[in-house]
C-alpha positions as CSV (number, residue, x, y, z in Angstrom):
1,X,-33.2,-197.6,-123.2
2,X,-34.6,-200.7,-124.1
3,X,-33.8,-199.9,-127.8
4,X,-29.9,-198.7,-127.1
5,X,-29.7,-202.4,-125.8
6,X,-30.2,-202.0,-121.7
7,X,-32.8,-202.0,-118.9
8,X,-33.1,-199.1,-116.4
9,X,-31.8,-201.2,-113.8
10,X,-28.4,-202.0,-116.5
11,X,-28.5,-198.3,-117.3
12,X,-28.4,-197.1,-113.5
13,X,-26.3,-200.1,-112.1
14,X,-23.3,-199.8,-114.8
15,X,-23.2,-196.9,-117.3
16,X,-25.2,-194.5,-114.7
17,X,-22.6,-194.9,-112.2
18,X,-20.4,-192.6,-113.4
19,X,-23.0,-190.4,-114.1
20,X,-23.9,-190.9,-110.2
21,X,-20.9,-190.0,-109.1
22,X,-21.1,-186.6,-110.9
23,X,-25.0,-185.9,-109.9
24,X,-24.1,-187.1,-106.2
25,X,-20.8,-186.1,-105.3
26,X,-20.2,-190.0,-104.7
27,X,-16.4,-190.7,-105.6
28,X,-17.1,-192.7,-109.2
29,X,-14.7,-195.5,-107.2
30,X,-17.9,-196.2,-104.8
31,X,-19.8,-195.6,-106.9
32,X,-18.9,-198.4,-110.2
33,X,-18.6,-201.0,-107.0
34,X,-22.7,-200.9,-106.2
35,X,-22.2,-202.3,-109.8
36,X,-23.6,-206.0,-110.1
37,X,-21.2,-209.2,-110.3
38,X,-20.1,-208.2,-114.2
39,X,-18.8,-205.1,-115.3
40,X,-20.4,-203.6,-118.6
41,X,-23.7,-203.1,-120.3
42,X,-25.6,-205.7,-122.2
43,X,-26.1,-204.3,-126.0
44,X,-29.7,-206.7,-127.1
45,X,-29.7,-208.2,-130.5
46,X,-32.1,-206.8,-133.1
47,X,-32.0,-210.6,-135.3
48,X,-34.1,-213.6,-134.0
49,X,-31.7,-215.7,-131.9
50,X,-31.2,-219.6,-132.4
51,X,-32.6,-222.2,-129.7
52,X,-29.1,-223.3,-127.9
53,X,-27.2,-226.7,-128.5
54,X,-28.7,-227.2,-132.1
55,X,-25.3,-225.6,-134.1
56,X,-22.3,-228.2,-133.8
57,X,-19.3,-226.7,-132.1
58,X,-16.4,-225.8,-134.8
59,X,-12.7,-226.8,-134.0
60,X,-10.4,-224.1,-136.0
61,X,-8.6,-225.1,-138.3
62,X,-4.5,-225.4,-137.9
63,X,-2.7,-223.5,-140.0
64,X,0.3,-225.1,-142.2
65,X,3.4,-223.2,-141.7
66,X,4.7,-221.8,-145.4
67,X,8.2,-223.1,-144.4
68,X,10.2,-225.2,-141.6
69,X,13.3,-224.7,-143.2
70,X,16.3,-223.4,-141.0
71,X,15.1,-224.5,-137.9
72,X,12.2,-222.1,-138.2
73,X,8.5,-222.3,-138.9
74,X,7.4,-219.7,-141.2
75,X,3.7,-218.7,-141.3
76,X,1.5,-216.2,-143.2
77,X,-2.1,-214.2,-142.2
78,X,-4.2,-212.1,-144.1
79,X,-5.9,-209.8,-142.2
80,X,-9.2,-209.2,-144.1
81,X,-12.6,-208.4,-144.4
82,X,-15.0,-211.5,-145.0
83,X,-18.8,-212.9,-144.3
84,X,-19.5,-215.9,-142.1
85,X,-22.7,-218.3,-141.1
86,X,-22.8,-217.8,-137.3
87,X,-25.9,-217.3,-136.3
88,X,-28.1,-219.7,-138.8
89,X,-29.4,-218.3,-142.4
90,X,-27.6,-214.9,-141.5
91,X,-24.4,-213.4,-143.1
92,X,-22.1,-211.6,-140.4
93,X,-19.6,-209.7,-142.1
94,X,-15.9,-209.9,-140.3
95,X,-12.6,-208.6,-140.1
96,X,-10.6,-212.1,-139.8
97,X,-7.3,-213.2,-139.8
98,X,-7.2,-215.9,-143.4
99,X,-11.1,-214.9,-143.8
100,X,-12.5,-217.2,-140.4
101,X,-13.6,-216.6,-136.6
102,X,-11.9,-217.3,-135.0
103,X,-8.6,-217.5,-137.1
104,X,-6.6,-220.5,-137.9
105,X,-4.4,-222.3,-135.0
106,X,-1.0,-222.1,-134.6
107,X,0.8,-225.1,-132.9
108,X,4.5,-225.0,-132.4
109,X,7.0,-227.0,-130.0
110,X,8.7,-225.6,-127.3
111,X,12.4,-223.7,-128.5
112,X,11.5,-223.5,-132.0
113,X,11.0,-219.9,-132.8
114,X,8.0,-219.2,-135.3
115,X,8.1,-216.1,-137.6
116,X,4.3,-214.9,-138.6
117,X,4.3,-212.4,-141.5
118,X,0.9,-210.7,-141.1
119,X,-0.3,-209.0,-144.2
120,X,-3.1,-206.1,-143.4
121,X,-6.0,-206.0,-146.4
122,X,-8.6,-204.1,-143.7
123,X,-9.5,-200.5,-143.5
124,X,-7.3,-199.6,-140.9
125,X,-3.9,-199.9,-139.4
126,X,-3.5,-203.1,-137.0
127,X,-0.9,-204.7,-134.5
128,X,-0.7,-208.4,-133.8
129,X,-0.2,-209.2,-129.5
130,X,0.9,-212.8,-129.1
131,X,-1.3,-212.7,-125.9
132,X,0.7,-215.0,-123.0
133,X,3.7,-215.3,-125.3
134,X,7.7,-214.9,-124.5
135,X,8.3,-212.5,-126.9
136,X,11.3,-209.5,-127.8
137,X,9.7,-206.4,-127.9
138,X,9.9,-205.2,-131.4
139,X,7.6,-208.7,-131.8
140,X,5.6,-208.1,-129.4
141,X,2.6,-206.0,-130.8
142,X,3.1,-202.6,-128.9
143,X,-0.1,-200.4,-129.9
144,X,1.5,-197.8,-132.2
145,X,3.6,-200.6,-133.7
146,X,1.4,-200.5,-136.4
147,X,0.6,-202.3,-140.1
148,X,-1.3,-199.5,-142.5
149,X,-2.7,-200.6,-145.0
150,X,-2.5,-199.9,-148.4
151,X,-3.4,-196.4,-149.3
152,X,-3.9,-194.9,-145.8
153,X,-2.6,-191.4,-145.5
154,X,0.5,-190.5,-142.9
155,X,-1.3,-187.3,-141.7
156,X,-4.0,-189.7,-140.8
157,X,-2.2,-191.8,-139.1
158,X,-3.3,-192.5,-135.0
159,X,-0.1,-192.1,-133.2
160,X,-1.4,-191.6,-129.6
161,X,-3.8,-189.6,-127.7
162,X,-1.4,-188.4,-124.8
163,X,-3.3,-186.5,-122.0
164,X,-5.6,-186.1,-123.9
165,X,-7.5,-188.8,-123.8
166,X,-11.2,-189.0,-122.4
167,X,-14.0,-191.2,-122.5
168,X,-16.7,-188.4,-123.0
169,X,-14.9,-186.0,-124.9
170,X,-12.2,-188.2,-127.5
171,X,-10.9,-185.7,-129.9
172,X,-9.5,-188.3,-132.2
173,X,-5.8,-189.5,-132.1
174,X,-4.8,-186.0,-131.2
175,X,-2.1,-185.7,-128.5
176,X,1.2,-186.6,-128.4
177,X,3.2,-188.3,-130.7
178,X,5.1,-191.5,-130.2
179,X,8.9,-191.3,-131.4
180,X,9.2,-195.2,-130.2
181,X,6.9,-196.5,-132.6
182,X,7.6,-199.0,-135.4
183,X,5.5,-198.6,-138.3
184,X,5.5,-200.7,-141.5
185,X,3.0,-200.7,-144.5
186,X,1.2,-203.8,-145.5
187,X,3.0,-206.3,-144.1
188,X,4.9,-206.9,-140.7
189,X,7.0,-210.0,-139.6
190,X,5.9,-210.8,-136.3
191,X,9.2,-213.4,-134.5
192,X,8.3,-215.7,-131.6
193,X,11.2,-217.9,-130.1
194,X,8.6,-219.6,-127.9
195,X,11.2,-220.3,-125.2
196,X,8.7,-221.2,-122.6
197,X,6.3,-223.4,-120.8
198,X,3.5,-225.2,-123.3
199,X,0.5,-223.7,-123.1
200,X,-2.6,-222.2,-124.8
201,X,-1.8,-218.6,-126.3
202,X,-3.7,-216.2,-128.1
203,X,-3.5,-213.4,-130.6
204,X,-5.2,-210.6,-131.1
205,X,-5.7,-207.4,-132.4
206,X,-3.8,-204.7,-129.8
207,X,-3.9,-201.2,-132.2
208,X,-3.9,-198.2,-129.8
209,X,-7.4,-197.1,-128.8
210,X,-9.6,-199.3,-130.7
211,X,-7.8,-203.1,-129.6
212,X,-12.1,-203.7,-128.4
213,X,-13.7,-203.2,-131.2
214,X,-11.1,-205.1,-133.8
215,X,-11.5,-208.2,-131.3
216,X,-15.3,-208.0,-131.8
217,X,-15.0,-208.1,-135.3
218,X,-13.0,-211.0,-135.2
219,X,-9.6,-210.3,-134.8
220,X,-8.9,-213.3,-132.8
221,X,-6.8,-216.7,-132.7
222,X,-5.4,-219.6,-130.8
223,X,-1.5,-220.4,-130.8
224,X,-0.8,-223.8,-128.5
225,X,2.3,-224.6,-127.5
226,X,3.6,-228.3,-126.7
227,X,6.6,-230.2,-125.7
228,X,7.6,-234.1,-125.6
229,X,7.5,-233.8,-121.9
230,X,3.6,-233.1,-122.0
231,X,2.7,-235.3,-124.2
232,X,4.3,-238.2,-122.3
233,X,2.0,-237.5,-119.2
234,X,-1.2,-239.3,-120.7
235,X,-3.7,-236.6,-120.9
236,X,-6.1,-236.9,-123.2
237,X,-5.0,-235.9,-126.8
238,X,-5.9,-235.9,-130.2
239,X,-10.1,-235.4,-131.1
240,X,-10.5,-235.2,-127.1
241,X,-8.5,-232.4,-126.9
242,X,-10.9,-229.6,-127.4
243,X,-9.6,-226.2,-127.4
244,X,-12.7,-223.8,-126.7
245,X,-12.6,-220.0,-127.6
246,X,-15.3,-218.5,-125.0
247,X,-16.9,-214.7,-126.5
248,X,-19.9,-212.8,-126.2
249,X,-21.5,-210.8,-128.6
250,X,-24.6,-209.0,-130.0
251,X,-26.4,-208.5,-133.8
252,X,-27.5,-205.9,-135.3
253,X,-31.0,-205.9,-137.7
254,X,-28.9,-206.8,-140.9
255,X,-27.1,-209.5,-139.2
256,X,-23.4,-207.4,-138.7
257,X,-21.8,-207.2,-135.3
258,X,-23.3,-204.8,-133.2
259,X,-21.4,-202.5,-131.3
260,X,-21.6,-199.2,-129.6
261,X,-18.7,-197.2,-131.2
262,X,-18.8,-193.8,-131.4
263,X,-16.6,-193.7,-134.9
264,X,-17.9,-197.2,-136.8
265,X,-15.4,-197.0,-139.4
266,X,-12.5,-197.4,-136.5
267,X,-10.7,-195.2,-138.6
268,X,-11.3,-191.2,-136.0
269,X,-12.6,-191.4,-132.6
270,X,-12.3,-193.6,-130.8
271,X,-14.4,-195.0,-127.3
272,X,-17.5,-196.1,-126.9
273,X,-21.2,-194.7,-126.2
274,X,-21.8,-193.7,-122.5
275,X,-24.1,-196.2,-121.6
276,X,-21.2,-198.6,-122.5
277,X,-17.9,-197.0,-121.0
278,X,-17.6,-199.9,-118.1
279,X,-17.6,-202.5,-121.0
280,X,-19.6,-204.0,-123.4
281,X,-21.5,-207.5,-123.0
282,X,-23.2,-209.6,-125.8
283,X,-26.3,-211.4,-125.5
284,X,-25.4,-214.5,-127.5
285,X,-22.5,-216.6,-126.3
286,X,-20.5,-218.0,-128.9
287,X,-18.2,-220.7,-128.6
288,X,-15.1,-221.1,-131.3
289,X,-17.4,-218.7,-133.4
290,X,-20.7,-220.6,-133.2
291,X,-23.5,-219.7,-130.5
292,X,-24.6,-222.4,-127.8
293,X,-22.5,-224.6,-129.7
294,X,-23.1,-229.0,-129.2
295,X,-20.5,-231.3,-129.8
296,X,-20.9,-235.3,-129.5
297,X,-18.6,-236.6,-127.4
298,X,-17.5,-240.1,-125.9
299,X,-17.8,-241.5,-122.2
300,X,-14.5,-240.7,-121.5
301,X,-12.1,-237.8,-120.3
302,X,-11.8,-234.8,-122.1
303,X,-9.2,-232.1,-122.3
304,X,-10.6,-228.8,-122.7
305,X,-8.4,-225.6,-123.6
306,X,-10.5,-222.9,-122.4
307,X,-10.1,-219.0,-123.0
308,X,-12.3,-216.2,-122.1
309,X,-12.4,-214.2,-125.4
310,X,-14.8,-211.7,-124.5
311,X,-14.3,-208.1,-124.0
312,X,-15.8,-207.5,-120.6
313,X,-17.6,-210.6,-119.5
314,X,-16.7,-212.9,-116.9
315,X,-18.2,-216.6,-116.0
316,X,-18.4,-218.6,-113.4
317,X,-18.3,-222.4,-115.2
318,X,-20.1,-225.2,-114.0
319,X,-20.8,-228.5,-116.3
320,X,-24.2,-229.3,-115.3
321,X,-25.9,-233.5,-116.8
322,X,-29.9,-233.2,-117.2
323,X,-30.5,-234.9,-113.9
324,X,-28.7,-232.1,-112.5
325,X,-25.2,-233.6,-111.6
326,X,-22.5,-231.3,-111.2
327,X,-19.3,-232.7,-113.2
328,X,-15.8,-232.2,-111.3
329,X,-13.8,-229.4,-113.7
330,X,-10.0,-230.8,-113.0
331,X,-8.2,-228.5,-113.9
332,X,-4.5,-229.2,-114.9
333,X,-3.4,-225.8,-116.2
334,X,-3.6,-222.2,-116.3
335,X,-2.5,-219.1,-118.5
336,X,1.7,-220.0,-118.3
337,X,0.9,-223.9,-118.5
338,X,1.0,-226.9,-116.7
339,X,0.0,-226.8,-112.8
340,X,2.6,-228.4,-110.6
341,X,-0.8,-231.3,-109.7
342,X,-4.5,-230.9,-110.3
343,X,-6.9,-229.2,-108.9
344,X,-10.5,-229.9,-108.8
345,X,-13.1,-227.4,-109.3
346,X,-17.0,-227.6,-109.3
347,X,-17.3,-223.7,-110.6
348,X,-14.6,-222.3,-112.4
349,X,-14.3,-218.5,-112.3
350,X,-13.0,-217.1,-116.2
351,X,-12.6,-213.3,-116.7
352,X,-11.4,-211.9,-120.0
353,X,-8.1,-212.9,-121.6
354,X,-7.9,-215.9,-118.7
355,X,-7.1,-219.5,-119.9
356,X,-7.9,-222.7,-118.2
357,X,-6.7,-226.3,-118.9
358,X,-9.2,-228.6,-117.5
359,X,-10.3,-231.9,-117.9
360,X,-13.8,-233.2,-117.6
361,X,-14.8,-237.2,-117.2
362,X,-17.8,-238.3,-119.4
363,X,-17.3,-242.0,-118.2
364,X,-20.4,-241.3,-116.1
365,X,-22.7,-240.5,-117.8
366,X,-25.4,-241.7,-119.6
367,X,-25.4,-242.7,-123.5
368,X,-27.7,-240.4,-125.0
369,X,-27.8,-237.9,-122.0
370,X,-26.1,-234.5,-121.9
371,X,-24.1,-232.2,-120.2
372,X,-24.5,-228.5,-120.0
373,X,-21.7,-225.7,-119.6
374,X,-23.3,-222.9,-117.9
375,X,-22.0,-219.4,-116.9
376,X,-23.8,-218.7,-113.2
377,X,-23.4,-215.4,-113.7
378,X,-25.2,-215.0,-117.1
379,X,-28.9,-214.6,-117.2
380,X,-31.7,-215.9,-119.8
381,X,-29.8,-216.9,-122.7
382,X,-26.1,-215.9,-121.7
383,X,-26.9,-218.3,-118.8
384,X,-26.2,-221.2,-121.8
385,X,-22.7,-221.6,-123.1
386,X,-22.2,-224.8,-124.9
387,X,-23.3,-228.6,-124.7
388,X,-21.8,-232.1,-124.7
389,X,-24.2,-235.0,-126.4
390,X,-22.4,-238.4,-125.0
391,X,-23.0,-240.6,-128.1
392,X,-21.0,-243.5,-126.9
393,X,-19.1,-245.8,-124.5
394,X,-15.3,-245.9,-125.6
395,X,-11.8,-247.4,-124.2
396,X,-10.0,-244.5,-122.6
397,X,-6.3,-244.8,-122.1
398,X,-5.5,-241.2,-120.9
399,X,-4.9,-240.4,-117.6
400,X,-4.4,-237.4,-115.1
401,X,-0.8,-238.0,-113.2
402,X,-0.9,-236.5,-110.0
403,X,2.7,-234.6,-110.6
404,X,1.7,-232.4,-114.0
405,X,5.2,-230.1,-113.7
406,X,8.4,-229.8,-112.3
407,X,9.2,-226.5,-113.7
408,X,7.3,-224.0,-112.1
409,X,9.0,-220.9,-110.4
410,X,9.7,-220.9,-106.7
411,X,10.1,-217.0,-106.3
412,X,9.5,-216.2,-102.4
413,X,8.6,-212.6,-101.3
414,X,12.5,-212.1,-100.0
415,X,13.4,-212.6,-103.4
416,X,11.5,-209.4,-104.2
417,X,14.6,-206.2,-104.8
418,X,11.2,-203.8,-104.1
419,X,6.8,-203.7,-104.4
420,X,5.5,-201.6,-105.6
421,X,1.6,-200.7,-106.0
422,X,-0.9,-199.5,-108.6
423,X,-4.8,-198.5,-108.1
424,X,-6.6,-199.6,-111.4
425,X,-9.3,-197.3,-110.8
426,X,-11.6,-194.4,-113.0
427,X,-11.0,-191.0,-112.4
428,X,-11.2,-187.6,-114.3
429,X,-9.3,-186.8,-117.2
430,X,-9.8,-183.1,-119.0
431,X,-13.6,-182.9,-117.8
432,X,-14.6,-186.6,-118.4
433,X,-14.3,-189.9,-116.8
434,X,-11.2,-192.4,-118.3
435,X,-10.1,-196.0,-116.3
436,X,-6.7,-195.2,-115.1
437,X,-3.6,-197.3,-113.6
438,X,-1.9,-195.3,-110.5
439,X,-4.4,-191.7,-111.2
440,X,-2.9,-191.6,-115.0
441,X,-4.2,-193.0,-118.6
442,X,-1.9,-194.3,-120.8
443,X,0.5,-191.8,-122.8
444,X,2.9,-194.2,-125.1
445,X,5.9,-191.3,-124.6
446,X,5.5,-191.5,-120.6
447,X,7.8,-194.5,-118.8
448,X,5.9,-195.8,-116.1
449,X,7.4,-198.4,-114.7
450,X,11.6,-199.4,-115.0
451,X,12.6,-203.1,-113.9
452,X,16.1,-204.4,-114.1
453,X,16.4,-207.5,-116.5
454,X,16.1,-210.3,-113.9
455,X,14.9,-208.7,-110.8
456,X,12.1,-210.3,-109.0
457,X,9.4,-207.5,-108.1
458,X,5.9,-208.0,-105.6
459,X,2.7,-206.2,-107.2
460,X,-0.1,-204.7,-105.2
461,X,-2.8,-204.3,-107.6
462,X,-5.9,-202.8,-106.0
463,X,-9.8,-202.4,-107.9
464,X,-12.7,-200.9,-108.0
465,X,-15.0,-202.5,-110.0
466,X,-13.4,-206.1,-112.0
467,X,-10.5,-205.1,-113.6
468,X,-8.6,-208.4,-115.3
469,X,-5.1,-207.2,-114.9
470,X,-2.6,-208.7,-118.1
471,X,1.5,-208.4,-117.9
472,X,3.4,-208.8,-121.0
473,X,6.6,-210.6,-121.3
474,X,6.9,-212.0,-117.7
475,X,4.1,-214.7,-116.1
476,X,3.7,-214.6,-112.6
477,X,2.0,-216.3,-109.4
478,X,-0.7,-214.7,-107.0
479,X,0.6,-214.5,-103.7
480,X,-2.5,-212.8,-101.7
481,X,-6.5,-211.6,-102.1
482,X,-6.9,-208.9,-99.5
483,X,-4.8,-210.4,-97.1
484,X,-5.5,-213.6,-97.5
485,X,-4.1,-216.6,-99.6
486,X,-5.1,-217.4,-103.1
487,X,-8.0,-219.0,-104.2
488,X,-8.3,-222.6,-105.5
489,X,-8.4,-221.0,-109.3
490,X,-5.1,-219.1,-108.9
491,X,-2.8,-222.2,-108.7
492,X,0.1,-222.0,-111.5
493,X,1.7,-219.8,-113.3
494,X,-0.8,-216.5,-114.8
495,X,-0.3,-213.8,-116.9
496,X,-3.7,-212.1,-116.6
497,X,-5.0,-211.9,-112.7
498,X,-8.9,-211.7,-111.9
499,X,-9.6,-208.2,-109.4
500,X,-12.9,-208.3,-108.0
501,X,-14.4,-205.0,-106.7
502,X,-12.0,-203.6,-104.2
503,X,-10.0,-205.7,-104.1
504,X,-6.3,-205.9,-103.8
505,X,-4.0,-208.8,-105.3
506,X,-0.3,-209.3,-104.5
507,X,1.8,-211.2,-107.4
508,X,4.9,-211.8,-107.9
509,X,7.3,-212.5,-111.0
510,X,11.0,-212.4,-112.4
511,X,11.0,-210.1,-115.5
512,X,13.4,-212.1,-117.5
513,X,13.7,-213.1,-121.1
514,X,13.9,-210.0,-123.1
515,X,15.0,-205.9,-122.3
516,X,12.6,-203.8,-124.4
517,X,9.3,-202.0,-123.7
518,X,6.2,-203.7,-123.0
519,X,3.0,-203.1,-121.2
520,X,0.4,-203.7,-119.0
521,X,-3.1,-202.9,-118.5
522,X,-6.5,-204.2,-117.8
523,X,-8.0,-206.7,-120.2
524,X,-11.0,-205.9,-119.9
525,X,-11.1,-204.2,-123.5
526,X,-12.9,-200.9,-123.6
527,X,-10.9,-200.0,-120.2
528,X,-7.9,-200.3,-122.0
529,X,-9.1,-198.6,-124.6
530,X,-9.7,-195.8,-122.7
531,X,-6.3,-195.3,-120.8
532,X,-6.1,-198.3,-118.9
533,X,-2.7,-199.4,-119.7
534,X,0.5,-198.6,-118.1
535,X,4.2,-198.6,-120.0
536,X,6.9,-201.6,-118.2
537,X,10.5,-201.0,-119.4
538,X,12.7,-204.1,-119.0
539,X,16.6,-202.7,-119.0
């Protein structure tokens, strides 16, 4: 076991569990939640790792937009193979967008719409997801919408698994067909009116059945949105704004990615190895692309954009100086932008896909000294995440108003027209074990769920091991955890929602902006993969 990449106890406690609840007659609900405080299997690198804090941290760059004229800013991406430095003196080969990991930054203003023309020079078809973003559904990257590249064959083409879809027994993209799907060859134009709250987006790879493993290869990228009204609050700005792309993952003896697909040219079947079917976790921790990253900072406040980029792996944040001192994490916003006023955090819980807007105050700390991000629920080295070096005292003139927002939804549970509830749960599918929303996996020709344009809807979303639960289109605010009211990291306005083992969360949200069909699923990447997503029809 130690050679696939997991301890006995990893092997037992994670993977095993479904196994368990075969061998036992245990329900595999019971039995996943014995499962430890992460969900997934740790794959061990097989290169010599670096000592942490020696690599500086890299800020992406921002990509120039090809054309503003019209009132719109025009962009272009390359999708495409390419080799990158990340862990020192080794070569990682990539699949990137414009050949880096992560890919270049988009930043737009509020109300101007942004069209992305995506050209695809990998090995396989891809979709483009504007994670977070406002978005008309032919834009919006649903996971048969596909780009093929050059050359690939129709007949080959992977246009949904239907029913058929299992997570021991994958017969390829068999199943049914999808008579929805949009699908273009080389190039796609990807249209974002960005009608919404400034925030920190993402995009990513979303391609039906294999979204996990694209995003491990690299297929990942920051899109910040701003408005005057923002930038007239006084945050800090500028080189002390910091945005910080948070993901795990493991190397393989030649210095390529490592990870446990059963098909390694993405191009058959799909899934993962059993050990690995709750998730997959990385031993190094990278942060914008570089492991245990350092970055010299001065003694004053900081704005960091955070965003959990992993596939399975949650943290719990803390930023720790040498003597020990615990740093107050203020955090200001959250996945849909701005909170109404900050709110202060010592430990700062961050499962996949989540974003966090937080300040940090290095006025306090001494020159010279250092201040450690740690995950408290990593172990040896993914215990590390990144480092700040204070290299000097400097004037600050930010600030962090105690009114952040005026604009944030006041939707009260009689504004609901109806609840409803969904179990994200595994279960059996044709023989094998699949993750499923309300008993079914994903079939892209089934309509799950129908919402009137406008109607405000309550969401009962109940666990059984961490499932972090992503709506397209709409954002939303957390109204309940098991009865009780929210915790202190659930303030604002969300589009992906943390469930802890059984757990049950109540949201609620106004699906407004756009009719069309969208999705949503757990983000928690191989789960989706293997039928955790659910269709949402706005009409």
């Amino acid at each position: 076991m130690r050679e696939r990449g997991m301890t006995r106890r990893q092997a037992l406690g994670i993977g095993g569990a479904l196994g368990l609840s075969a061998a036992t007659g245990l329900s595999a609900s019971a039995a996943l939640a014995r499962m430890p405080s992460s969900t997934g299997a740790e794959l061990r690198s097989a290169v010599p790792l670096p000592p942490p804090f020696r690599v500086p941290l890299p800020i992406p760059s921002v990509l120039a937009p090809v054309s503003t004229s019209g009132g719109v800013d025009r962009y272009a991406i390359t999708q495409r193979e390419a080799s990158a430095e990340i862990l020192p003196g080794v070569r990682t080969p990539l699949w990137t967008y414009e050949g880096t990991f992560p890919g270049p930054t988009i930043e737009s203003r509020r109300g101007r719409p942004v069209t992305v023309t995506h050209r695809n020079e990998l090995p396989v078809p891809t979709v483009v997801h504007l994670h977070g973003g406002r978005t008309p559904a032919a834009s919006d990257g649903y996971p048969t919408d596909l780009v093929l590249p050059e050359g690939w064959q129709e007949a080959a083409m992977p246009m949904g698994h239907g029913s058929g879809h299992d997570m021991h027994g994958m017969q390829g993209m068999q199943g049914m067909q999808d008579p929805r799907a949009v699908v273009t060859r080389l190039t796609r134009d990807y249209t974002f009116p960005l009608d919404q709250r400034p925030t920190l987006l993402w995009y990513h790879d979303h391609r039906m059945d294999f979204t996990a493993p694209a995003i491990w290869r690299g297929l990942a990228g920051l899109h910040i949105v701003r408005d005057d009204a923002e930038e007239a609050l006084g945050l800090p700005a500028g080189q002390r704004e910091l945005p910080l792309m948070i993901a795990d993952r493991a190397f393989a003896a030649d210095g390529s990615l490592a990870y446990p697909a059963l098909d390694p040219t993405l191009r058959g079947q799909p899934g993962v190895t059993d050990p690995y079917l709750a998730g997959v976790l990385g031993d190094v921790i990278l942060v914008n692309g570089a492991p245990w990253p350092v970055h010299e900072v001065d003694a004053a406040r900081y704005r960091l954009r955070i965003l959990n980029a992993s596939n399975a792996r949650h943290y719990e944040l803390e930023a720790v100086t040498d003597d020990g001192r615990r740093l107050d994490l203020v955090q200001i916003g959250a996945d849909q932008g701005l909170l109404a006023a900050p709110v202060t955090h010592r430990v700062l819980p961050l499962a996949p896909a989540e974003r966090y807007d937080v300040i940090i105050d290095f006025s306090g700390v001494a020159i010279g000294s250092r201040v450690r991000v740690v995950n408290r629920l990593g172990s040896g080295r993914t215990r590390d995440v990144m480092a700040f070096r204070v290299a000097r005292k400097a004037t600050d003139g930010s600030r962090i108003p105690r009114t952040l927002s005026h604009d944030l939804p006041a939707w009260r549970r009689s504004d609901a027209v109806r609840e409803r509830k969904f179990s994200f749960r595994t279960g059996r599918m044709r023989g094998g074990h699949g993750w499923l929303i309300g008993g079914l996996p994903f079939d892209p020709s089934r309509s799950d769920v129908t919402v009137g344009l406008g109607d405000v809807e309550v969401w009962r979303l109940v666990a059984d091991v961490h499932h972090p639960v992503h709506l397209h289109l709409v954002g939303f605010r957390v109204l309940s955890r098991s009865g009780r009211p929210p915790l202190p990291h659930d303030a604002g306005l969300k589009d992906t929602v943390s469930l802890r083992p059984g757990e049950t969360v109540e949201i609620i949200t106004r699906f407004d902006g756009y009719r069309g069909r969208y999705l949503f699923h757990c983000h928690n990447a191989e789960h989706e993969d293997m039928g955790m997503m659910a269709n949402l029809e706005v009409v």
